[in-house]
C-alpha positions in Angstrom: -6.4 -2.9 -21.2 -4.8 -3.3 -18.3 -6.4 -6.8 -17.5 -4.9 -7.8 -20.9 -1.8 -6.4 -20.3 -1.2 -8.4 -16.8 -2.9 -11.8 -18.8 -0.3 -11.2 -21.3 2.7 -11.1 -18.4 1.2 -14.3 -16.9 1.3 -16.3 -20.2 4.8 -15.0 -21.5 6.4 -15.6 -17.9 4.6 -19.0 -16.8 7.1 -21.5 -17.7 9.7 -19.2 -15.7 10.5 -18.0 -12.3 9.2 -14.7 -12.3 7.1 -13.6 -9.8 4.2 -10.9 -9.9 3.1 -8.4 -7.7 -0.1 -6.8 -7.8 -0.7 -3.6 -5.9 -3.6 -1.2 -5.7 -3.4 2.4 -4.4 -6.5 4.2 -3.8 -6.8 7.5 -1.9 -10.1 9.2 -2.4 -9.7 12.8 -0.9 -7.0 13.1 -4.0 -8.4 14.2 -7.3 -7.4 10.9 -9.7 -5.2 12.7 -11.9 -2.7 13.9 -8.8 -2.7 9.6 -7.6 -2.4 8.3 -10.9 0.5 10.6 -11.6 2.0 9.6 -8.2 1.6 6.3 -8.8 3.4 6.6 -12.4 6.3 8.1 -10.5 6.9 6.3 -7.7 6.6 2.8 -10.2 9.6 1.2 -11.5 9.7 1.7 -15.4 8.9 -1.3 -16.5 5.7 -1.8 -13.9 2.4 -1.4 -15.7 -0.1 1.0 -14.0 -4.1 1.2 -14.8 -7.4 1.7 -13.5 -8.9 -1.7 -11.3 -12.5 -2.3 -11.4 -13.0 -0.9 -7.7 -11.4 2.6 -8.6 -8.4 2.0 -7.6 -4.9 1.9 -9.0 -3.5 -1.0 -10.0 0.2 -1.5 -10.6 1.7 -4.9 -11.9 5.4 -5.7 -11.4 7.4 -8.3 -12.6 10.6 -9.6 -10.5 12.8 -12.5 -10.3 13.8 -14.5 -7.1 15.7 -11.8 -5.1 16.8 -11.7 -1.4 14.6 -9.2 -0.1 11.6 -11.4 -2.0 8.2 -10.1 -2.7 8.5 -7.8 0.2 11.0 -5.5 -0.8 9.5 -4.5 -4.4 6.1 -3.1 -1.6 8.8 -1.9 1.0 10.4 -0.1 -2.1 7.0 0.9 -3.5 5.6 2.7 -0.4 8.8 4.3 0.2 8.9 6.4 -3.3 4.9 6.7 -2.9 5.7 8.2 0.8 8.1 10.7 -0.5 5.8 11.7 -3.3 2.7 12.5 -1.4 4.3 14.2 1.6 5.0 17.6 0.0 1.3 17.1 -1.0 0.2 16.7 2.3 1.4 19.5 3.8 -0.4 21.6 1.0 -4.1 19.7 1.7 -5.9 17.0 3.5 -5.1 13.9 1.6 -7.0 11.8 3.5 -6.9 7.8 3.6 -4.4 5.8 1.7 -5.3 1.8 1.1 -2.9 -0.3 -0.2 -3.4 -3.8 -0.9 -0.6 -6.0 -2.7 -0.2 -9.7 -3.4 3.0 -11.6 -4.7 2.2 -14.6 -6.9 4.6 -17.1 -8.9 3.5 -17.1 -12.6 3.8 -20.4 -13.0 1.0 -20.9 -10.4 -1.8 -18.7 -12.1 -4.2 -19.8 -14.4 -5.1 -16.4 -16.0 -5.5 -13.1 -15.0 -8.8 -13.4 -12.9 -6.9 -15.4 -9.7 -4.1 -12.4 -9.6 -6.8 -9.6 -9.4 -9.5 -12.0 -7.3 -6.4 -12.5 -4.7 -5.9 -9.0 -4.5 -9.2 -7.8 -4.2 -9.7 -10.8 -1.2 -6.4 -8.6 0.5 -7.1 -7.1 3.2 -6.3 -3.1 3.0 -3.4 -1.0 4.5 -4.6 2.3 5.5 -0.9 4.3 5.4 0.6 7.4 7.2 2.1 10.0 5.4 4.6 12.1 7.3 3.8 15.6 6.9 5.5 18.7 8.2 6.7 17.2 11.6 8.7 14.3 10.3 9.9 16.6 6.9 13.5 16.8 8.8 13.4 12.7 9.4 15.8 10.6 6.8 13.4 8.5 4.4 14.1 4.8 6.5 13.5 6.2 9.5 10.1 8.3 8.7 7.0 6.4 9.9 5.0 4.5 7.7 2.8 2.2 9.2 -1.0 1.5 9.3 -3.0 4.8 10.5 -3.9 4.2 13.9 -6.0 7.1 15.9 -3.6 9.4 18.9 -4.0 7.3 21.7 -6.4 8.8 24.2 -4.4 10.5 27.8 -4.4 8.7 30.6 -6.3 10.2 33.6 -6.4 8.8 37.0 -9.0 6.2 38.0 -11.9 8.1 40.0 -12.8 5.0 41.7 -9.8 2.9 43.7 -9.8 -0.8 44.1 -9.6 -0.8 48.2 -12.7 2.0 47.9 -14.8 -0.6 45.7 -14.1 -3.5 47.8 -14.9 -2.3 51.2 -18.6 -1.1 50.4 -21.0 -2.4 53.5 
């Protein structure tokens, strides 16, 4: 259904400007009924949202030529999705969240296959979401970049370079 539903948008809008963004949510320490609602809420009314064939979210949005382009419709996107799911993160372990998008012009699609095949060739976004410490943080300035692991401390080397050169 929601294949049809994005070939439908490709063939009504080809002729036209519009372009179309694809994204997939997918967090699988959340129960699907608590990311599929999140997704619902964070989308725009008029996006589409359904099941993908990898278990995933998908959510299709149409847009016209804008100044912030493609960008700004995922900037906006992750924003609303990072305010949804950090109340639930303080409550449990949410784990991983991958996020893939593309932005295509309809006019340059033949059906519905090379929108979901480009986003599926994407490479994922594992995301942050701010818990507890960033709660007091205003939304544009709360981090939300790909997860990367606490960098390690530094500790002093145990070997110095003069020591290791001036072995007999």
């Amino acid at each position: 259904m929601f294949v049809d539903e994005a070939q439908r948008q490709i063939d009504a809008f080809r002729a036209s400007t519009v372009r179309l963004t694809l994204m997939s949510v997918s967090a699988p320490a959340l129960p699907a009924p608590v990311l599929e609602s999140a997704v619902r809420t964070a989308a725009s009314p008029y996006d589409e949202v359904g099941p993908l064939g990898d278990g995933s979210l998908g959510l299709l949005s149409l847009r016209s030529v804008g100044p912030e382009g493609a960008a700004g419709v995922q900037h906006r996107f992750l924003l609303r999705m990072q305010t949804i799911l950090a109340p639930v993160a303080r409550r449990r372990d949410i784990g991983t969240v991958r996020f893939r998008a593309v932005h295509r012009w309809a006019c340059e699609l033949g059906d519905a296959n090379d929108l979901f095949n480009s986003l599926f060739d994407a490479p994922p976004i594992v995301l942050t979401i701010p818990t507890a410490a960033h709660a007091s943080l205003k939304l544009g300035q709360r981090p939300l970049r790909p997860h990367a692991p606490p960098p390690y401390p530094w500790q002093p080397s145990l070997i110095r370079m003069s020591e290791r050169n001036s072995r007999p």
